[in-house]
Residue, then its C-alpha position, 0 to 999 in steps of 0.5 A: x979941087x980938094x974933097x972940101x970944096x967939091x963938097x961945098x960946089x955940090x951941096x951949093x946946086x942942092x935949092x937949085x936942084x930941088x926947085x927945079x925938079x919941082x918945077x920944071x921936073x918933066x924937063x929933067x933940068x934938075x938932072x943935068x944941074x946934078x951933073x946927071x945927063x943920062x937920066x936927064x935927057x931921058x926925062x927930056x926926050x921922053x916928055x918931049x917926045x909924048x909932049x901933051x898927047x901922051x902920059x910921059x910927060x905927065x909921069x916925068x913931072x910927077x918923078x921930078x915932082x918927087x925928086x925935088x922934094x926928096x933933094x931938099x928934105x935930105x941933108x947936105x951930108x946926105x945929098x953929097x952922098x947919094x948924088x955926089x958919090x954914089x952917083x945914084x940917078x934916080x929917086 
């Protein structure tokens, strides 16, 4: 796959990624579209572990809460660079 087209695949998951990290964010779900699983099942396992009874959960969907916005207020060049390139995890 050529630069060019990993960069068109990448910056296509970028809606999918900001909705669901708003929505769904304590899932982590918005990770794993990024291709980012460590992170991703921890947000999981972390919410599933302290389900409704603790604060994890609540602290996991605030973090997808604002990764999600951060993904859709970045542009594409910006987007591919931090979570394509640099691989960054987190925020």
């Amino acid at each position: 796959m050529s630069s060019d087209e990993s960069y068109k695949a990448f910056v296509s998951k970028k809606v999918a990624a900001g909705v669901c990290g708003i929505f769904l964010g304590a899932y982590g779900i918005h990770k794993f579209i990024l291709g980012l699983t460590r992170p991703g099942l921890i947000m999981l396992l972390v919410s599933l572990l302290t389900c409704v009874c603790g604060p994890g959960a609540w602290v996991m969907a605030i973090i997808g809460l604002i990764e999600g916005i951060i993904y859709l207020s970045k542009s594409d060049e910006e987007f591919y660079q931090l979570y394509y390139i640099e691989k960054k995890e987190w925020f």
